[in-house]
N, C-alpha and C positions, 0 to 999 in steps of 0.2 A: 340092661337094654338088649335087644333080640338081635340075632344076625342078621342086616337088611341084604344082604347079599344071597341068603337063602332062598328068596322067592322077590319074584320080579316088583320093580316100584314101578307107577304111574308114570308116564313119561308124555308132557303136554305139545304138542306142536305150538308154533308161534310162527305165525305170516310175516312177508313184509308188504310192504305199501301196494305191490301191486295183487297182491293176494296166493303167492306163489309162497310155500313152506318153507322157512326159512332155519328153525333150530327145533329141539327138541330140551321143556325145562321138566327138572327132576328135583324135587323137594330131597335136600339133603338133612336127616334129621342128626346128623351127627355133627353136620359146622349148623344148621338151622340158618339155612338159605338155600335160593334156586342156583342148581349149578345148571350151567348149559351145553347143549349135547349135538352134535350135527346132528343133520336131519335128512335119511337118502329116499324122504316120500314111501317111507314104509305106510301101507294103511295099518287104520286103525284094528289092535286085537295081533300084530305084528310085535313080536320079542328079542329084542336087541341087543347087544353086550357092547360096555362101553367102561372104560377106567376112570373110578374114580374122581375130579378133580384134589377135592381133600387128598389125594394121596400124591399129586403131582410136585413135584420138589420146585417146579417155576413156580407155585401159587405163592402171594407173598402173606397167606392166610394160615398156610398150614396148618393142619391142625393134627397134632398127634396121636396115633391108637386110634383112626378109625376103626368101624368094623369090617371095612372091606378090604379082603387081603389084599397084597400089595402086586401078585398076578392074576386075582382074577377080577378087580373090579366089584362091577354088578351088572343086572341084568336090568332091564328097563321094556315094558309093554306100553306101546305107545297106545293112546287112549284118544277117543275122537274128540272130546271136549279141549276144545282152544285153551291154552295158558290164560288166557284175559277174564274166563269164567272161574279159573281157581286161584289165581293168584294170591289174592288179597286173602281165601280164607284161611292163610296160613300166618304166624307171627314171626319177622325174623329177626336175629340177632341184629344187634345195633357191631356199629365199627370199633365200639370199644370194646363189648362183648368178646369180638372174634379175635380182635389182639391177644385180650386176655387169654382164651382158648389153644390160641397157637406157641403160647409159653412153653418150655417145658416144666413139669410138674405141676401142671394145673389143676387146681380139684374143682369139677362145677360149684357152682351156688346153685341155690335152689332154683334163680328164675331160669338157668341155662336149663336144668332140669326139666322144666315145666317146658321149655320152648321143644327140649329133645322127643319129649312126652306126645309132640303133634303128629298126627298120620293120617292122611289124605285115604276117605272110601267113598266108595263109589254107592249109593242109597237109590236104588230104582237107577233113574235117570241124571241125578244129581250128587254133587260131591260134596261130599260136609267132611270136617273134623273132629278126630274122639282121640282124645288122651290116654295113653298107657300109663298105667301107676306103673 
């Protein structure tokens, strides 16, 4: 699996009800789920640095050996497409999955693999999904 810490991941805003920016979600491929991230109204094309949650010791998910070190996080490019237009293309771990995950000595199975394999790009104007072998 590649260092996601190396270079910035997609970082989606998400409103609330009155249309005012409310967080900032970031596809974690290493637990494969959105963690979420304050949001200080950076525009879009704007690069952030934010810690990890998978690395936070209050998470009750924990999940061990991410790839992002444990001071520096990652970096996060907030992107103008709303969280509500990518959400769904991504697959995520179920609640047993991420139990499992955050054992110690855990060896993926394959379908954890296949979920780790997902990575949000940006196509023209639209975001689609391509698997890393």
């Amino acid at each position: 699996m590649t260092n996601h810490a190396a270079r910035p991941v997609p970082g989606f805003p998400t409103h609330g009800h009155r249309g005012g920016l409310v967080s900032l979600k970031v596809w974690c491929r290493w637990c494969c789920e959105w963690h979420t991230h304050s949001h200080e109204g950076y525009a879009a094309g704007h690069v952030t640095h934010r810690v990890a949650h998978c690395r936070t010791p209050g998470n009750p998910n924990l999940v061990p050996n991410p790839p992002y070190p444990v001071s520096e996080g990652y970096w996060i490019e907030v992107q103008a497409a709303p969280f509500s237009e990518v959400e769904k293309l991504v697959k995520e771990s179920t609640t047993a999955q991420r139990r499992a995950m955050a054992r110690q000595g855990y060896e993926p199975t394959d379908a954890v693999r296949r979920l780790r394999a997902q990575r949000l790009v940006q196509q023209d104007t639209r975001w689609t999904v391509v698997h890393d072998e």
